[in-house]
C-alpha positions as semicolon CSV with decimal commas, in nm:
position;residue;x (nm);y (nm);z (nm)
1;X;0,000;0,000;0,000
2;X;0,164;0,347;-0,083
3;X;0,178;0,563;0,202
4;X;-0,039;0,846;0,040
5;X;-0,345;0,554;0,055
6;X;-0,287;0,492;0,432
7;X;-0,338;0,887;0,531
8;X;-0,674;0,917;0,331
9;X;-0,971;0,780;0,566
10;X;-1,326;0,716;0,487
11;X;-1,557;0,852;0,746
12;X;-1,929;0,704;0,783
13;X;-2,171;0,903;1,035
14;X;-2,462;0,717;1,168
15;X;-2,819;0,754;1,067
16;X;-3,035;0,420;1,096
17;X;-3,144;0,337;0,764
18;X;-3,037;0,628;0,621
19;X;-2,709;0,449;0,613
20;X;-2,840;0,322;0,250
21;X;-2,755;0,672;0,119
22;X;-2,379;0,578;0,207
23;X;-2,354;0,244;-0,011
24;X;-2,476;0,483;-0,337
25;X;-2,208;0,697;-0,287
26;X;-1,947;0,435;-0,227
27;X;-2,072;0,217;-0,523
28;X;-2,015;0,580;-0,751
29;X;-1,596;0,533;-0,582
30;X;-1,597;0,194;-0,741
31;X;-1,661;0,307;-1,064
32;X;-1,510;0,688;-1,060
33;X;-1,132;0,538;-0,939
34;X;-0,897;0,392;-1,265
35;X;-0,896;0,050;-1,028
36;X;-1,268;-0,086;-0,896
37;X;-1,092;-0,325;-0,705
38;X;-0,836;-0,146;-0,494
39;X;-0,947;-0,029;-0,157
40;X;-0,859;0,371;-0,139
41;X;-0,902;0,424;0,188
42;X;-0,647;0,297;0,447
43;X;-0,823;0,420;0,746
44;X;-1,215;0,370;0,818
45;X;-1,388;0,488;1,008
46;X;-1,798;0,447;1,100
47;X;-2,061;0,510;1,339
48;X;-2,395;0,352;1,398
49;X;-2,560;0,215;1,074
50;X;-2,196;0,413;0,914
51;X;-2,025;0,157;1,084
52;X;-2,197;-0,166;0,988
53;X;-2,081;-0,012;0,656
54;X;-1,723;0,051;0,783
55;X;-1,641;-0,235;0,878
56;X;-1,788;-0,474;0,607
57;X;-1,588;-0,240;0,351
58;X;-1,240;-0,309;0,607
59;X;-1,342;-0,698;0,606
60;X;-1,352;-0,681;0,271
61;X;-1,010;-0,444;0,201
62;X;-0,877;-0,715;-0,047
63;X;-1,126;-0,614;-0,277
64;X;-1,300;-0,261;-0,241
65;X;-1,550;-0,381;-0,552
66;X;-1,628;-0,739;-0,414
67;X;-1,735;-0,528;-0,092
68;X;-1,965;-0,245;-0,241
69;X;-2,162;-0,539;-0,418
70;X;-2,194;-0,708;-0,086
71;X;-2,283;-0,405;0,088
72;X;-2,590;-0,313;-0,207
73;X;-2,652;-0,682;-0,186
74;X;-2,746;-0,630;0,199
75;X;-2,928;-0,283;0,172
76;X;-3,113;-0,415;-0,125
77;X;-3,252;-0,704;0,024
78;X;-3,320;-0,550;0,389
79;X;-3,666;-0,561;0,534
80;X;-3,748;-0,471;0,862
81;X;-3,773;-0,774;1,041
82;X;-3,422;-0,843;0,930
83;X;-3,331;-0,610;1,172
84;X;-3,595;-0,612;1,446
85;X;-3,839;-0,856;1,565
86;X;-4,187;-0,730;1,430
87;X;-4,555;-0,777;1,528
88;X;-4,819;-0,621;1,788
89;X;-4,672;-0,897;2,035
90;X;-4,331;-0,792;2,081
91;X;-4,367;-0,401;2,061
92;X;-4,645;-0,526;2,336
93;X;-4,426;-0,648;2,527
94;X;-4,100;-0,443;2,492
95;X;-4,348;-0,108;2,565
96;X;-4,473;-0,332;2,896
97;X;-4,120;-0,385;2,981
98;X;-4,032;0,008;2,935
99;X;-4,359;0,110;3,159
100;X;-4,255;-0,204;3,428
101;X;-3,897;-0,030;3,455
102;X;-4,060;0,303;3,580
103;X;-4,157;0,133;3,927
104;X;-3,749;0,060;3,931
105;X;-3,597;0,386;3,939
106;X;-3,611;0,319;3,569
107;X;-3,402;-0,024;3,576
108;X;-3,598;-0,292;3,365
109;X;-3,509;-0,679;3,505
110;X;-3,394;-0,913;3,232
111;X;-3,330;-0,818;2,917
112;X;-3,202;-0,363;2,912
113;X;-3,518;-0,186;2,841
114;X;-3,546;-0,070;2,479
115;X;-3,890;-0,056;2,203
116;X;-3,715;-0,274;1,984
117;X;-3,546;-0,614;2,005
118;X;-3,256;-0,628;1,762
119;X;-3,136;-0,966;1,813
120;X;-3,231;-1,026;1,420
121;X;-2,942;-0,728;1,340
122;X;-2,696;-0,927;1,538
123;X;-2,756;-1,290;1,323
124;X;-2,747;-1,061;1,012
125;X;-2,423;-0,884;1,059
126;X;-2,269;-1,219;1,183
127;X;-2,315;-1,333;0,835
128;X;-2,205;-1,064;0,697
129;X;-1,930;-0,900;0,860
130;X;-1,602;-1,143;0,933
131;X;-1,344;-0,954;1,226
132;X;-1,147;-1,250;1,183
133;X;-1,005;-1,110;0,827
134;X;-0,909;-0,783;1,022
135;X;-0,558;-0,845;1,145
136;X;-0,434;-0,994;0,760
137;X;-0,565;-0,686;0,556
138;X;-0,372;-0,486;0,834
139;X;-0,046;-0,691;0,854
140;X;-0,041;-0,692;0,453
141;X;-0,063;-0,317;0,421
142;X;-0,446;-0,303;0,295
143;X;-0,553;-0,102;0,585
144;X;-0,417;0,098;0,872
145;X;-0,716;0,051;1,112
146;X;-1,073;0,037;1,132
147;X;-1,263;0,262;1,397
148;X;-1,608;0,235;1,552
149;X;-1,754;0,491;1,791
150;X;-1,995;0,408;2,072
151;X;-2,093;0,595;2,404
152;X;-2,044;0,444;2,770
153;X;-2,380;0,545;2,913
154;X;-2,212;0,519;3,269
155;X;-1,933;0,782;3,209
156;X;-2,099;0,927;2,938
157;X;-1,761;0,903;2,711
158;X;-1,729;0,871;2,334
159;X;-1,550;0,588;2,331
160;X;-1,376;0,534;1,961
161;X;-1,294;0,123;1,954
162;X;-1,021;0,065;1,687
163;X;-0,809;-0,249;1,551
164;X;-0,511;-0,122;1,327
165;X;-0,155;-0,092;1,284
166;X;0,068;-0,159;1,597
167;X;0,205;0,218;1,572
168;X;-0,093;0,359;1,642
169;X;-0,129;0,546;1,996
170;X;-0,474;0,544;2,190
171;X;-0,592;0,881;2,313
172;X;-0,762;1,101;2,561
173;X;-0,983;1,399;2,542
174;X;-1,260;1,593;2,730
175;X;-1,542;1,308;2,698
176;X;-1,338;1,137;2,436
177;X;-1,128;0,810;2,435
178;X;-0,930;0,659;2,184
179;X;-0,905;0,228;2,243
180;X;-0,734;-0,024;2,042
181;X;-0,898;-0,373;2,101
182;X;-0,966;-0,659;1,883
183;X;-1,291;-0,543;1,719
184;X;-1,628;-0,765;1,777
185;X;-2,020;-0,746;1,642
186;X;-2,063;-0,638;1,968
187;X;-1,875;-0,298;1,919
188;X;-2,108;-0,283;1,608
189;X;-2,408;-0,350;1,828
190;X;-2,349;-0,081;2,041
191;X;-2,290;0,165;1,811
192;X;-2,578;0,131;1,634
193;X;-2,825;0,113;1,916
194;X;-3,065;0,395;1,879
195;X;-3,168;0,506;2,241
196;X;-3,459;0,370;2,406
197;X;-3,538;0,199;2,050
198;X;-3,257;-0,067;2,035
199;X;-3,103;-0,202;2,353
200;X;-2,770;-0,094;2,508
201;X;-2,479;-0,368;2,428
202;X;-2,230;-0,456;2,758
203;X;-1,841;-0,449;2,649
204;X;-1,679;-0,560;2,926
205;X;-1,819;-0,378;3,243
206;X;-2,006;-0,096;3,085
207;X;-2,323;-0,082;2,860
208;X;-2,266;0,112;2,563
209;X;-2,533;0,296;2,306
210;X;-2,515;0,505;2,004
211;X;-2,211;0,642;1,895
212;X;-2,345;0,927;1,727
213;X;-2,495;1,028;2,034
214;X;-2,276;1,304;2,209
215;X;-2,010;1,289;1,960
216;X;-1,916;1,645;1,957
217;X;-1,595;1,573;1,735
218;X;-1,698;1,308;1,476
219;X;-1,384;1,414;1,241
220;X;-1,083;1,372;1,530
221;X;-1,090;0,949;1,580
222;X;-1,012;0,964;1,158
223;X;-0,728;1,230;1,254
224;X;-0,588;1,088;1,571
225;X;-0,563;0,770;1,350
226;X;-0,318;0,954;1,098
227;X;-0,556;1,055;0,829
228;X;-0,424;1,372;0,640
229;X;-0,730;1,384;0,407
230;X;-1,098;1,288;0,487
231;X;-1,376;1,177;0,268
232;X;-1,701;1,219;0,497
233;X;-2,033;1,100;0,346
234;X;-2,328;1,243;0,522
235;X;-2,678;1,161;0,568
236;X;-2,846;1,491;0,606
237;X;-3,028;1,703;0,329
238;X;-2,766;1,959;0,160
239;X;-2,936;2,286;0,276
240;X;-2,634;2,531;0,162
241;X;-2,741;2,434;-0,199
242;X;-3,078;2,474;-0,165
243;X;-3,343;2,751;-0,050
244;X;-3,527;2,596;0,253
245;X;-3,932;2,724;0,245
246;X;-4,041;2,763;0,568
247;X;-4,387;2,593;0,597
248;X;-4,675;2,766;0,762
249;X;-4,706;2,607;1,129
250;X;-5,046;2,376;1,131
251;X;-5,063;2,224;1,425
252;X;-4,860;2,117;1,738
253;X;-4,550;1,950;1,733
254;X;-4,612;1,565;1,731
255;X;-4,386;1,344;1,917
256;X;-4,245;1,196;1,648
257;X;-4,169;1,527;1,546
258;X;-3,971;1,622;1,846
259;X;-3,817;1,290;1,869
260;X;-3,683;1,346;1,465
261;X;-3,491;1,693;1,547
262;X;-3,327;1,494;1,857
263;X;-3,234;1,222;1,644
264;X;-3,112;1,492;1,403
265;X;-2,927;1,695;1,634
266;X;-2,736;1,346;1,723
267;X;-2,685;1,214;1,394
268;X;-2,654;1,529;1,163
269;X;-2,573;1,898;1,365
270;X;-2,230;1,723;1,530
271;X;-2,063;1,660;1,179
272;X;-2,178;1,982;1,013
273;X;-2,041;2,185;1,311
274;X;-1,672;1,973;1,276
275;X;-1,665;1,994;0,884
276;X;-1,736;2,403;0,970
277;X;-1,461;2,397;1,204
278;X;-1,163;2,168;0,976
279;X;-1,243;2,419;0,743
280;X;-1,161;2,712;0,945
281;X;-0,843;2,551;1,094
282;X;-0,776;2,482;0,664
283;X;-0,814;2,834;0,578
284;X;-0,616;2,979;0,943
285;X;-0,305;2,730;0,802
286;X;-0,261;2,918;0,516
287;X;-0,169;3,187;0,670
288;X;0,114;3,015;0,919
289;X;0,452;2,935;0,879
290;X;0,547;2,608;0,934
291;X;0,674;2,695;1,287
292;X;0,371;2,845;1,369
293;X;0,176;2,533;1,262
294;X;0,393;2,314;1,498
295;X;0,353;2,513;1,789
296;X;-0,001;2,590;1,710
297;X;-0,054;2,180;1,647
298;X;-0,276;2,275;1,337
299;X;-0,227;2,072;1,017
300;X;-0,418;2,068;0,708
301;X;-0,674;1,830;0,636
302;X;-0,805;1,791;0,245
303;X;-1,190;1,715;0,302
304;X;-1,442;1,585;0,028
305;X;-1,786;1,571;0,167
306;X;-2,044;1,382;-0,018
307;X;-2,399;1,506;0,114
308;X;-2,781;1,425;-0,020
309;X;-2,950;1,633;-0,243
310;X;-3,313;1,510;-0,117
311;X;-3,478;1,543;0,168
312;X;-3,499;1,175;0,321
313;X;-3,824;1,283;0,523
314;X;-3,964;1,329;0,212
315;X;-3,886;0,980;0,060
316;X;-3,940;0,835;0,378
317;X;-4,311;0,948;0,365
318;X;-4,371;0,756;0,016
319;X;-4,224;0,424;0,156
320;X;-4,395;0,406;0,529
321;X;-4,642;0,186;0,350
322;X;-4,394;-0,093;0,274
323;X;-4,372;-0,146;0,699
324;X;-4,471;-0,386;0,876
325;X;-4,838;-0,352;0,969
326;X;-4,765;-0,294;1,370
327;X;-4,470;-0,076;1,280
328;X;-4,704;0,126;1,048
329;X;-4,941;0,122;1,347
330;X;-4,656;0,266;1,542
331;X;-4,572;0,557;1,344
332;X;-4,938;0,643;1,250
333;X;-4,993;0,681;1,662
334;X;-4,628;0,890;1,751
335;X;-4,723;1,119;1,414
336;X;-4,457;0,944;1,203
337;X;-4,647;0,888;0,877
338;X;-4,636;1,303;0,765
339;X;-4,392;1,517;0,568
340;X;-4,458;1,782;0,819
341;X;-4,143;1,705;1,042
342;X;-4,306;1,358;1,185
343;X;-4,155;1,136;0,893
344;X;-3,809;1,254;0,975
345;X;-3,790;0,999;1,244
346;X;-3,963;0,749;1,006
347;X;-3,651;0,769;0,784
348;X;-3,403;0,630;1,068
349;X;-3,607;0,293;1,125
350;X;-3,786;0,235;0,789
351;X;-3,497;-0,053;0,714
352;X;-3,740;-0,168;0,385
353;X;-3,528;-0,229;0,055
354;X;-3,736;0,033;-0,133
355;X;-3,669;0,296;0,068
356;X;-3,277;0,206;0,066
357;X;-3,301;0,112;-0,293
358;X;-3,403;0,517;-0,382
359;X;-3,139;0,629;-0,115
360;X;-2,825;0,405;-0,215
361;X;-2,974;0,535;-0,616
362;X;-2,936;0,902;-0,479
363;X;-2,617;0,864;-0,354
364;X;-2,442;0,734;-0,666
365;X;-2,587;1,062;-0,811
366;X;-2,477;1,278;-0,602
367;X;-2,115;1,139;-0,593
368;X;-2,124;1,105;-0,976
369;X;-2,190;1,471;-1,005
370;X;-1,888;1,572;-0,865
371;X;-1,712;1,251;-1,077
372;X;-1,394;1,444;-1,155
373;X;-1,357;1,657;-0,808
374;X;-1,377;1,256;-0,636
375;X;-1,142;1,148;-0,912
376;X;-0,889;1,441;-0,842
377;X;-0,871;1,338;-0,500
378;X;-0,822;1,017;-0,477
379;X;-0,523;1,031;-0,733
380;X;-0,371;1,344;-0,544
């Protein structure tokens, strides 16, 4: 692997089943870069659903076009009880078990309280996703180190789990740690367990959640890993391109409506607010010597960020139909079924291969749109 391929990462935020807008623009790589085959990114890094696409795309770092068909092979077949157990029974009796855990102090018995059982996700990604192949891509150069982000819901820490190259140096920050360990489905459970909706995966003596959730820096586990240019793929609507209408208000906010801007604020604010910021530190650098960049510890980072075009709410509106009947149930009763804010939280759980079929199709054209800036820098 030349060196140059080792410092450019690939950097996956979270977003449920919005994650389907990631394998589009990946597929668009395969095809944009002179070699399908060769994997360009030496460091990955994912959270939530971005890292059940991380770290099938390390697993796979022999062959970076072998992977993307596996990866639209998955998304394109998903249905929701591929992920989740369905039917009035079990949201029954996980919402029982939620209500029990209030006479606790909040502590459920048995199985950690969550809406959703996602034992199905964990059979599916052991299928899938092969750690075992890890520790030969990284000893024969293919990749420097995969990273997946969860949060310790006792300390309340970001906690960035990586496997890579024996160089590498674990770190510490305010709320954020930096661990090498031998990387496990259960790192990807935890990072992709939505609060309250999936339940909370124990690594060693803490139960972890989300990853996306308080991750105030989601750019610095990619830079702390080496990376000297980042290629982030997003999940959230590119606003900067487009005039937002503000919609007359019609009624009261519904709680699914409330619940989507949280889930936003987690999945989407945290990475637009650290792609704002690398870009200030770019444009400061120019302006240093290279003394002052030392004793300033500011480097620059090239960044490529893919983002959607669409609004996901939107899409996710047209494909509520294709649920589950008690999930449609669900939504229909939490205000989830409407474009006016309510789907937005629709468009995290609505794993049905429609509605990731027209997101991994929007992000190929997205990424093919800018076909020659992608080109440019990958070959830099």
């Amino acid at each position: 692997m030349q060196q140059e391929q080792k410092k450019t990462a690939l950097v996956l935020s979270g977003g449920g089943a919005r994650g389907a807008y990631q394998v589009g623009t990946l597929k668009a790589i395969a095809h944009i870069q002179p070699d399908g085959g060769a994997n360009p990114f030496g460091i990955i890094c994912g959270t939530s659903a971005g890292a059940i696409n991380a770290s099938l795309l390390a697993c796979e770092s022999d062959h970076y076009g072998h992977a993307i068909n596996r990866l639209e092979a998955l998304w394109q077949n998903l249905q929701s009880d591929r992920i989740h157990k369905v039917g009035y029974s079990q949201l029954l009796k996980s919402t029982l078990r939620l209500f029990s855990s209030f006479f606790r102090e909040g502590i459920s018995s048995g199985a950690p309280a969550a809406l959703l059982d996602n034992e199905p996700l964990r059979e599916l990604l052991s299928t899938e996703i092969d750690f075992d192949k890890l520790d030969e891509h990284i000893n024969n150069g293919r990749l420097h180190a995969l990273c997946i982000t969860a949060l310790a819901y006792s300390s309340g820490q970001n906690i960035s789990f990586y496997q890579g190259d024996r160089g590498i140096k674990g770190w510490r920050r305010n709320q954020r740690l930096g661990v090498g360990t031998r990387l496990t489905h259960d790192h990807l459970m935890a990072s992709s367990a939505l609060p309250t909706i999936f339940p909370p995966v124990k690594i060693h003596q803490e139960y972890f959640g989300d990853g996306a959730i308080r991750q105030s820096a989601p750019l610095s586990a990619a830079l702390h890993l080496g990376a000297e240019k980042l290629f982030v793929v997003g999940v959230s609507y590119n606003k900067k391109d487009h005039a937002e209408s503000r919609e007359p208000v019609t009624h009261k906010p519904s709680f699914a409506q409330i619940a989507g801007h949280l889930l936003n604020s987690s999945f989407i604010d945290a990475m637009d607010e650290d792609l704002e910021m690398l870009e200030k530190f770019n444009f400061i650098s120019r302006y240093l010597s290279k003394d002052q960049l030392k004793a300033a510890n500011i480097r620059p980072i090239e960044v490529l960020s893919i983002t959607p075009s669409v609004k996901f709410d939107e899409i996710a509106a047209k494909h509520i139909s294709a649920l589950p009947l008690s999930m449609r149930t669900f939504f229909k009763t939490i205000g989830a079924t409407s474009t006016g804010g309510g789907a937005s939280m629709a468009s995290y759980l609505l794993f049905e291969a429609a509605f990731c079929k027209e997101l991994m199709e929007s992000g190929y054209r997205d990424a093919m749109e800018r076909e020659e800036e992608i080109r440019a820098f990958l070959s830099a």
